[in-house]
PDB file of the backbone (N, CA, C, O) and the ligand in Angstrom, with CONECT records:
HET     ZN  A 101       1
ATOM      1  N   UNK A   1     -87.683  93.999  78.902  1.00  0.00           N
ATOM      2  CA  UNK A   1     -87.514  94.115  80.347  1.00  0.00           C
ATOM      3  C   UNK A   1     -86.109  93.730  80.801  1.00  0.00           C
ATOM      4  O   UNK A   1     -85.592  94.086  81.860  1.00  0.00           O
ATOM      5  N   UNK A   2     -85.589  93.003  79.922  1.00  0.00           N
ATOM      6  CA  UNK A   2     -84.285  92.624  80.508  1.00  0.00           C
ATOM      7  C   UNK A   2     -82.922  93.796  79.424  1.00  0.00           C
ATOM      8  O   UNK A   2     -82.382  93.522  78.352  1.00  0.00           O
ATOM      9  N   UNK A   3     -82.822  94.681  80.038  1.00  0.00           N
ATOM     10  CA  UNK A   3     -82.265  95.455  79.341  1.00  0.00           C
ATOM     11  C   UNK A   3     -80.909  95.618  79.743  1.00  0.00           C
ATOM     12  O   UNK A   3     -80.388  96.625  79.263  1.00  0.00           O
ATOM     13  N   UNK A   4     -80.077  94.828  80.590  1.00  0.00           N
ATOM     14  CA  UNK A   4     -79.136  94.576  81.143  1.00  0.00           C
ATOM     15  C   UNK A   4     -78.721  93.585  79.876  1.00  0.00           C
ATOM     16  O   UNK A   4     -77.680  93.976  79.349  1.00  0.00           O
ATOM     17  N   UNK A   5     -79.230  92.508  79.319  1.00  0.00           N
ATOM     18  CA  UNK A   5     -78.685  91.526  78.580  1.00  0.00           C
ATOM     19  C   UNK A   5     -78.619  92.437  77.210  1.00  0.00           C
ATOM     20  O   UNK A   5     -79.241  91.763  76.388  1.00  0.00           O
ATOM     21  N   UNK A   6     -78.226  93.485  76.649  1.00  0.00           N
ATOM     22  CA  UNK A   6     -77.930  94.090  75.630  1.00  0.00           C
ATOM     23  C   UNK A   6     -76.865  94.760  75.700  1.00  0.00           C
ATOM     24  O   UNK A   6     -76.584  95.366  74.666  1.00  0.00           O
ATOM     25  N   UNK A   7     -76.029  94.891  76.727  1.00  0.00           N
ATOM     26  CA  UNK A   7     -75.153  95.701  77.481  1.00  0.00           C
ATOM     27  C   UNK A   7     -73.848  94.637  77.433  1.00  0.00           C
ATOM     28  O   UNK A   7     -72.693  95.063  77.418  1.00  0.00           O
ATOM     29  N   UNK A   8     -74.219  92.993  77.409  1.00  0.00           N
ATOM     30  CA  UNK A   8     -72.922  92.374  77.289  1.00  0.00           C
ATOM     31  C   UNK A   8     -72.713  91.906  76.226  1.00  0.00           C
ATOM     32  O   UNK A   8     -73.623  91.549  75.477  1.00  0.00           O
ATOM     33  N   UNK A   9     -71.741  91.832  76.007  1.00  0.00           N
ATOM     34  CA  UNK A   9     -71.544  91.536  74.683  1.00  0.00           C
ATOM     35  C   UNK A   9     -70.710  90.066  74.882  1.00  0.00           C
ATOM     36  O   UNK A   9     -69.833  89.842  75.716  1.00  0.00           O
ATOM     37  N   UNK A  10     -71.256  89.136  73.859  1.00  0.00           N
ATOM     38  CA  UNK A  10     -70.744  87.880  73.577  1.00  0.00           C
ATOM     39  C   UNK A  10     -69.006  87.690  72.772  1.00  0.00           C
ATOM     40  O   UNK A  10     -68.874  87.007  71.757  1.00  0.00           O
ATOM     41  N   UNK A  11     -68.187  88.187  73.229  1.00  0.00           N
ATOM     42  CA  UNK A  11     -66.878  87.626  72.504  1.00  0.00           C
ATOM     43  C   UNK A  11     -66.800  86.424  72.375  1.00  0.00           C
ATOM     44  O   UNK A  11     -67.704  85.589  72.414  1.00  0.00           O
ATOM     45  N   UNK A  12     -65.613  86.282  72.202  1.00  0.00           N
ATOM     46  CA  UNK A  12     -65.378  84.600  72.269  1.00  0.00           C
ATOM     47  C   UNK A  12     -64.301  84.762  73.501  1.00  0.00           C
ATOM     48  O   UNK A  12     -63.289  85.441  73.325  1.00  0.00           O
ATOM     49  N   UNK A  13     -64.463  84.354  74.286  1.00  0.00           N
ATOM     50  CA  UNK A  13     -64.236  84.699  75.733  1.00  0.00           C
ATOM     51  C   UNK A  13     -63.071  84.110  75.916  1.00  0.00           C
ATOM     52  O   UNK A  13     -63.101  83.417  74.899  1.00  0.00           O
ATOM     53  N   UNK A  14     -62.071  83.843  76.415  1.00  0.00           N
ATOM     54  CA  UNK A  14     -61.272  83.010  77.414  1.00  0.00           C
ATOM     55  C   UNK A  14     -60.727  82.922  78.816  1.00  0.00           C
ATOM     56  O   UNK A  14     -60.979  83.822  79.617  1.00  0.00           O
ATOM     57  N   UNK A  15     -60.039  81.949  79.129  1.00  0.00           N
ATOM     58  CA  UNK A  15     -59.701  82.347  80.397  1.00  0.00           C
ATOM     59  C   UNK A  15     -58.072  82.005  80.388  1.00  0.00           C
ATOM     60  O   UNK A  15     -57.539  81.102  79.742  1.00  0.00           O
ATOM     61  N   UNK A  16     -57.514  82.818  81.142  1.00  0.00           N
ATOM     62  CA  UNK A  16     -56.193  82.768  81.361  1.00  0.00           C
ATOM     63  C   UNK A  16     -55.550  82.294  82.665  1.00  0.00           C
ATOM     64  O   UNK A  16     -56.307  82.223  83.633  1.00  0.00           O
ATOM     65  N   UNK A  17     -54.556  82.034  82.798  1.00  0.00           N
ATOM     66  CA  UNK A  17     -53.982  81.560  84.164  1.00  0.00           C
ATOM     67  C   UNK A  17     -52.987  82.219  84.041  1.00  0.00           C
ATOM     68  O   UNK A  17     -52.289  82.120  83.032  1.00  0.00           O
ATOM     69  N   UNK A  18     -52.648  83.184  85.218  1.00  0.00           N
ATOM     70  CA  UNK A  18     -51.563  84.627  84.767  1.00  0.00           C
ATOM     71  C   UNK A  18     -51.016  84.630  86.471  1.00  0.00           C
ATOM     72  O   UNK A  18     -51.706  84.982  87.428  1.00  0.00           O
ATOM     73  N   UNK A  19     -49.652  84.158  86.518  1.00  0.00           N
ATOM     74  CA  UNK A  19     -48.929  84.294  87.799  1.00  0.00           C
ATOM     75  C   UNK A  19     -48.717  85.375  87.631  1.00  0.00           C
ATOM     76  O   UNK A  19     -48.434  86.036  86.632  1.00  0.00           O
ATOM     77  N   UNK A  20     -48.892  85.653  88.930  1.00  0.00           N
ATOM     78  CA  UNK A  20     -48.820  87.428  89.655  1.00  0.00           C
ATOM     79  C   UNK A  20     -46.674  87.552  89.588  1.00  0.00           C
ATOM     80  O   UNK A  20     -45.882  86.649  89.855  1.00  0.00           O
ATOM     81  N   UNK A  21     -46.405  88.808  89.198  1.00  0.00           N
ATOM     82  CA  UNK A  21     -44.773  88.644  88.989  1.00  0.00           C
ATOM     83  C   UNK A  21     -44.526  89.240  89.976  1.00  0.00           C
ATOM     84  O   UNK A  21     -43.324  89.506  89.957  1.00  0.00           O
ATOM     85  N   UNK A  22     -45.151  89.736  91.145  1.00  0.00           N
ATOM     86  CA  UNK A  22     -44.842  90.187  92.644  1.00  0.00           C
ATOM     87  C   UNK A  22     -44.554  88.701  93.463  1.00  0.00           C
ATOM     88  O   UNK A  22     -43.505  88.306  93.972  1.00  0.00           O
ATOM     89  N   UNK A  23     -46.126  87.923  93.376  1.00  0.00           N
ATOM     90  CA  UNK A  23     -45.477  86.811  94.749  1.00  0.00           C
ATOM     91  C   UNK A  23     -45.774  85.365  93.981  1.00  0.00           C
ATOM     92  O   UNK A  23     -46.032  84.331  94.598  1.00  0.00           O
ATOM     93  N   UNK A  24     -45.696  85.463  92.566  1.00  0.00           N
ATOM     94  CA  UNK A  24     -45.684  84.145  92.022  1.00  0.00           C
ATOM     95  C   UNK A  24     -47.067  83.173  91.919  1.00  0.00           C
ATOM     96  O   UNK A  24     -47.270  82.137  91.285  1.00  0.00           O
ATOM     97  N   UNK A  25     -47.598  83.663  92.479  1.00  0.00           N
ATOM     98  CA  UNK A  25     -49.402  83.081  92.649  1.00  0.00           C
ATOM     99  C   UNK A  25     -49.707  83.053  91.311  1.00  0.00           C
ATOM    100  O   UNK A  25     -49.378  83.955  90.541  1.00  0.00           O
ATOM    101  N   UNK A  26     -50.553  81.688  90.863  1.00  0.00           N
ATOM    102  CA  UNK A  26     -51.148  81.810  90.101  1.00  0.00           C
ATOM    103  C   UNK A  26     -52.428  81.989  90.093  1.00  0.00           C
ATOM    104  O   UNK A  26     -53.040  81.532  91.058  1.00  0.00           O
ATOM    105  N   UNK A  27     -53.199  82.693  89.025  1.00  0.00           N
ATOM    106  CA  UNK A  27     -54.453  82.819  89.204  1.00  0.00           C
ATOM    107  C   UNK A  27     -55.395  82.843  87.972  1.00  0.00           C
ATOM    108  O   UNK A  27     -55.188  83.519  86.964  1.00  0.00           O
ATOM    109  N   UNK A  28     -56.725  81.817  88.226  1.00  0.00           N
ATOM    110  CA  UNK A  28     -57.258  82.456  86.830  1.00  0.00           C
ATOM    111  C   UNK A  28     -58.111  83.751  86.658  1.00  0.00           C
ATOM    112  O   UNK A  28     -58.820  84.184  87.566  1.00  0.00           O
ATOM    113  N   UNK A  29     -57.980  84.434  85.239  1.00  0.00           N
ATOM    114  CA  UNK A  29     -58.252  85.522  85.033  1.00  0.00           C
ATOM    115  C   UNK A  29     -59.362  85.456  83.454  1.00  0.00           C
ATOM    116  O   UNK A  29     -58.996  84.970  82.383  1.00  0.00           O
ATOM    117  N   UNK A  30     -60.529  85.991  83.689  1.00  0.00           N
ATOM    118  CA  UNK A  30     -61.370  86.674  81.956  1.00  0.00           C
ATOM    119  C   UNK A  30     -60.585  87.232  81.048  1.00  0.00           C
ATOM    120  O   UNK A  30     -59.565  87.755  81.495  1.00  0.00           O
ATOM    121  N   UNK A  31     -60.744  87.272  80.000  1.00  0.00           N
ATOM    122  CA  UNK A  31     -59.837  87.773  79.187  1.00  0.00           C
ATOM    123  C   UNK A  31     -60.680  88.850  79.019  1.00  0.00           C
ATOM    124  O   UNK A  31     -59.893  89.770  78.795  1.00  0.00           O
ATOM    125  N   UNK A  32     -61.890  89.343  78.986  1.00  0.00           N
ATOM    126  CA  UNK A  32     -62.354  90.435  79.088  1.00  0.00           C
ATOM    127  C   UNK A  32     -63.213  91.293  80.688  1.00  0.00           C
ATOM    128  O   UNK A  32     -64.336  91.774  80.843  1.00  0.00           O
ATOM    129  N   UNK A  33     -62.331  91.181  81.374  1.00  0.00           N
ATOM    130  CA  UNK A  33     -63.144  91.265  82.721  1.00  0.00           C
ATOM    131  C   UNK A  33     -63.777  92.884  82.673  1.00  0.00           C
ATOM    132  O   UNK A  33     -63.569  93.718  81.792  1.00  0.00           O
ATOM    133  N   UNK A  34     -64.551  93.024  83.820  1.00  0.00           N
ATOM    134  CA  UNK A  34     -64.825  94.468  83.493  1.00  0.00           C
ATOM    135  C   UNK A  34     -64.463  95.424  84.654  1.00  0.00           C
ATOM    136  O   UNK A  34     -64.576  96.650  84.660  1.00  0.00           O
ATOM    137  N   UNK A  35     -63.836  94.311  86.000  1.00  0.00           N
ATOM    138  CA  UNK A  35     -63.182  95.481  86.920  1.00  0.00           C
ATOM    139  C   UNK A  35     -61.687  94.756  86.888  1.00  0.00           C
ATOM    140  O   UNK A  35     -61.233  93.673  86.520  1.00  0.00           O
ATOM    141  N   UNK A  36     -61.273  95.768  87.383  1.00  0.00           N
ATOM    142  CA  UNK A  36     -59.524  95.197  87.576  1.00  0.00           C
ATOM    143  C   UNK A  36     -59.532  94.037  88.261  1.00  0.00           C
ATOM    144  O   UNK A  36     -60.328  93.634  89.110  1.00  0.00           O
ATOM    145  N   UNK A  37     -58.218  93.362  87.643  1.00  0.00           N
ATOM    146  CA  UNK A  37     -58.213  91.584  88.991  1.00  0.00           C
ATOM    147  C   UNK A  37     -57.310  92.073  89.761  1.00  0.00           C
ATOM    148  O   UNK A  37     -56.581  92.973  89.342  1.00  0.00           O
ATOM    149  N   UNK A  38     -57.205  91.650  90.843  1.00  0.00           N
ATOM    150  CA  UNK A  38     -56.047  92.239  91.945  1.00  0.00           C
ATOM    151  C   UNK A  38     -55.394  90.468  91.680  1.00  0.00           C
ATOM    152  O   UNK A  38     -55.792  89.573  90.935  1.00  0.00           O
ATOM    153  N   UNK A  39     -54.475  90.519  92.475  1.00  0.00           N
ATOM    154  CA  UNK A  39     -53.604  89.308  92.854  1.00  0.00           C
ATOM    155  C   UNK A  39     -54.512  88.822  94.310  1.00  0.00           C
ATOM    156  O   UNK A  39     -54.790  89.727  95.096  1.00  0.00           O
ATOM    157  N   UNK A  40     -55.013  87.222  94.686  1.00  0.00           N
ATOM    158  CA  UNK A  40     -55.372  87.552  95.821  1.00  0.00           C
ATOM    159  C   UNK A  40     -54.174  87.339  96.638  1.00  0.00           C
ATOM    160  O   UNK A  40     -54.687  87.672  97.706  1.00  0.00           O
ATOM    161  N   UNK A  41     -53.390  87.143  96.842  1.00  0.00           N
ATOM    162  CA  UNK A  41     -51.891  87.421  97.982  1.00  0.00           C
ATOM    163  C   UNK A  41     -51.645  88.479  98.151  1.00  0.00           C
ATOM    164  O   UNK A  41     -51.944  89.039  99.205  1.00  0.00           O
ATOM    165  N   UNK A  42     -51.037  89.068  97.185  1.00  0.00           N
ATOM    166  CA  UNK A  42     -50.846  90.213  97.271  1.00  0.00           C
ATOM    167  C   UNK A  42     -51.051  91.324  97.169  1.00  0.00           C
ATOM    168  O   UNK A  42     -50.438  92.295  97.612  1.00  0.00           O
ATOM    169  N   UNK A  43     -52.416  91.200  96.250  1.00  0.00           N
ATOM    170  CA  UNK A  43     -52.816  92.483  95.783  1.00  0.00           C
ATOM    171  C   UNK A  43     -52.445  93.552  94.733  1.00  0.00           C
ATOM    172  O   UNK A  43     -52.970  94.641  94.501  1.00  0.00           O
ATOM    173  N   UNK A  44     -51.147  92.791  94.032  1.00  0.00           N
ATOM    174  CA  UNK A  44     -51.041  93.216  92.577  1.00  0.00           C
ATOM    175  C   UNK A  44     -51.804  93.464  91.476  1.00  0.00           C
ATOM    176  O   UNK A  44     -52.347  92.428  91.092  1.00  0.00           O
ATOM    177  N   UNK A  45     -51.996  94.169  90.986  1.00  0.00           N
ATOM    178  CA  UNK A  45     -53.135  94.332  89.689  1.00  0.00           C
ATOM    179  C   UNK A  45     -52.287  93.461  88.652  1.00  0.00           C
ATOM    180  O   UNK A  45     -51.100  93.495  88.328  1.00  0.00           O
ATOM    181  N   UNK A  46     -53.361  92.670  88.262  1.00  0.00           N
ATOM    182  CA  UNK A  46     -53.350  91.453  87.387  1.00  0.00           C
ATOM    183  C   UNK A  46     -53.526  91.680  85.512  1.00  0.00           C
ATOM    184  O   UNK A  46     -52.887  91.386  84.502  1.00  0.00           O
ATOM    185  N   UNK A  47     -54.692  92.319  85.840  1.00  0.00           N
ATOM    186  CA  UNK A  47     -55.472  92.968  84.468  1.00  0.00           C
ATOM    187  C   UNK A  47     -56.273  94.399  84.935  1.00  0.00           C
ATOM    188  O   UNK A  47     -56.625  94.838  86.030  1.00  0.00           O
ATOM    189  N   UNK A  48     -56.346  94.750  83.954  1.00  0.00           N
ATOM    190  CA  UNK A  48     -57.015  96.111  83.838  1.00  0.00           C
ATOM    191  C   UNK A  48     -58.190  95.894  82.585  1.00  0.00           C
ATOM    192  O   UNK A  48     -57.800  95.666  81.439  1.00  0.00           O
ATOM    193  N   UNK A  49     -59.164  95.955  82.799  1.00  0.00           N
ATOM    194  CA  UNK A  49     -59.993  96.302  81.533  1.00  0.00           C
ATOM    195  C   UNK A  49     -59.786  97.907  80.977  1.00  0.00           C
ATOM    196  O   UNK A  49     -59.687  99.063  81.388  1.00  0.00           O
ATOM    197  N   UNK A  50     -59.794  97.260  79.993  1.00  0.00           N
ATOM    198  CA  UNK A  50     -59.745  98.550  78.806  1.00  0.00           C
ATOM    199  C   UNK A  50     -60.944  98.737  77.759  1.00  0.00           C
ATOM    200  O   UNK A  50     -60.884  99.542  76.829  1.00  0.00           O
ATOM    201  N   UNK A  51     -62.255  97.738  78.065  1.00  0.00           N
ATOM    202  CA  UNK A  51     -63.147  98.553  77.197  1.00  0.00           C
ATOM    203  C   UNK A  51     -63.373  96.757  76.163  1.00  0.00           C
ATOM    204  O   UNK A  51     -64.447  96.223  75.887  1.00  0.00           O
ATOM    205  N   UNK A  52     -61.919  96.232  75.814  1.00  0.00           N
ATOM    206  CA  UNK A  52     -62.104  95.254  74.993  1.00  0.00           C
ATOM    207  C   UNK A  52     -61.186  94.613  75.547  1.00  0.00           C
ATOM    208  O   UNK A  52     -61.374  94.994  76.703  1.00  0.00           O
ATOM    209  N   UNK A  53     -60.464  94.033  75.596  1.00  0.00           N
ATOM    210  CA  UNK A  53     -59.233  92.786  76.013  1.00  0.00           C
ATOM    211  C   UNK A  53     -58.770  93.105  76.900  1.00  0.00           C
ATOM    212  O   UNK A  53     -58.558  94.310  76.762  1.00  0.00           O
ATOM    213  N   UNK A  54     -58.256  92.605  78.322  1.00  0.00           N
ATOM    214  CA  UNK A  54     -57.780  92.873  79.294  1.00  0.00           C
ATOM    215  C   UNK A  54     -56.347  93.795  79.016  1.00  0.00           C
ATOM    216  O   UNK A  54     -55.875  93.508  77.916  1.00  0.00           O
ATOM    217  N   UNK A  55     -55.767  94.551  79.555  1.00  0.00           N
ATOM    218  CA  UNK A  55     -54.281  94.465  79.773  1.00  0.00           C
ATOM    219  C   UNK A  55     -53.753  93.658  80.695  1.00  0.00           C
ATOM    220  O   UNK A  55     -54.046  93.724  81.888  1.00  0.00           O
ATOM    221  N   UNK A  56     -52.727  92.630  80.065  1.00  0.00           N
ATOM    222  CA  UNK A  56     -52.746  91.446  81.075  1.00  0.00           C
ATOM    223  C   UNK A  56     -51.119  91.807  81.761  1.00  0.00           C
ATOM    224  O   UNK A  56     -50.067  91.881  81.128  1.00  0.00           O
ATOM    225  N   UNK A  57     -51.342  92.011  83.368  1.00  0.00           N
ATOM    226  CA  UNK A  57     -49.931  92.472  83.634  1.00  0.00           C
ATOM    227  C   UNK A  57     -48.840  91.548  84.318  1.00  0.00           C
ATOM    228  O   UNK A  57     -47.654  91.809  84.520  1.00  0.00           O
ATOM    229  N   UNK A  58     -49.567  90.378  84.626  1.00  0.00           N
ATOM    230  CA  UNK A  58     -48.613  89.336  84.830  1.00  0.00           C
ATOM    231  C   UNK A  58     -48.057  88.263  83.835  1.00  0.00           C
ATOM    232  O   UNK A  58     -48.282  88.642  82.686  1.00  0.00           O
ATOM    233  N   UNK A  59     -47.471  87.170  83.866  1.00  0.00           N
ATOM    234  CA  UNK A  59     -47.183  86.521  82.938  1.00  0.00           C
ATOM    235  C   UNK A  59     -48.406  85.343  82.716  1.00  0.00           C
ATOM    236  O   UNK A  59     -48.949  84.728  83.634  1.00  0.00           O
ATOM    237  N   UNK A  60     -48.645  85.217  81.512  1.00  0.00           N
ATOM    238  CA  UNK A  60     -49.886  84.325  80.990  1.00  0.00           C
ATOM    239  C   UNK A  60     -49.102  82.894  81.067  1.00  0.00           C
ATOM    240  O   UNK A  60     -48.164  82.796  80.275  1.00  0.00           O
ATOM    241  N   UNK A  61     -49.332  81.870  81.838  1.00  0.00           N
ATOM    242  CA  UNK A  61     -48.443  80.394  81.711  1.00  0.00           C
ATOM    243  C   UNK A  61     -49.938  79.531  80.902  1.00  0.00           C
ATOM    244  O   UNK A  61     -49.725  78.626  80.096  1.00  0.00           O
ATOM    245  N   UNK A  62     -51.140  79.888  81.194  1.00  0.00           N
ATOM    246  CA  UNK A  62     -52.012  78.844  80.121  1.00  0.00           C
ATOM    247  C   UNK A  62     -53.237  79.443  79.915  1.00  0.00           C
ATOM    248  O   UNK A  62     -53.859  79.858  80.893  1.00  0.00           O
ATOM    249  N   UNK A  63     -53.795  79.585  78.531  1.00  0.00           N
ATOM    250  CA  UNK A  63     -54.615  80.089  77.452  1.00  0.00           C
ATOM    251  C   UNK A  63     -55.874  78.957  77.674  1.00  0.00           C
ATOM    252  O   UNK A  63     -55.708  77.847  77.167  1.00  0.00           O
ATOM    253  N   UNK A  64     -57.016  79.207  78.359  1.00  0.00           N
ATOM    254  CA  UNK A  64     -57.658  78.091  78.169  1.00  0.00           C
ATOM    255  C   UNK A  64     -58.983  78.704  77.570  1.00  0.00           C
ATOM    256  O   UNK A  64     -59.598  79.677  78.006  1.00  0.00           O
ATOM    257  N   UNK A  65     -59.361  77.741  76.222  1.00  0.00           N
ATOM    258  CA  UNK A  65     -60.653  77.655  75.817  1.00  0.00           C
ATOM    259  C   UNK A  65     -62.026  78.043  76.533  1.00  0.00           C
ATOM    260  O   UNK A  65     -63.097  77.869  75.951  1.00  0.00           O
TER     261      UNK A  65
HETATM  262 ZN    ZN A 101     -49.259  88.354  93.997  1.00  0.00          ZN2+
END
């Protein structure tokens, strides 16, 4: 019945903290998200999912567990 929980898949996940290179904001980000992150200031696209690992388009300042 729960056929939604076969659909995600368990990586080994992380999270990133990726200042936006438009207005400097930092923000945290999934390393596998599944819709685009915008910037919230500005509205820069942050990451893009691609299926498996983000494309990460700002600069990554910390990798967290
Ligand atoms: Zn921004």
């Amino acid at each position: 019945m729960t056929e939604w929980n076969k659909l995600i898949p368990k990586p080994r996940s992380r999270f990133f903290r990726v200042k936006c290179q438009k207005c400097g904001n930092e923000q945290l980000l999934y390393s596998n998200p599944v819709n685009k992150v915008t910037c919230n200031v500005c509205g820069e696209t942050l990451a893009e999912p691609t299926g498996g690992k983000a494309k990460i388009k700002g600069e990554i300042t910390t990798i967290l567990e």
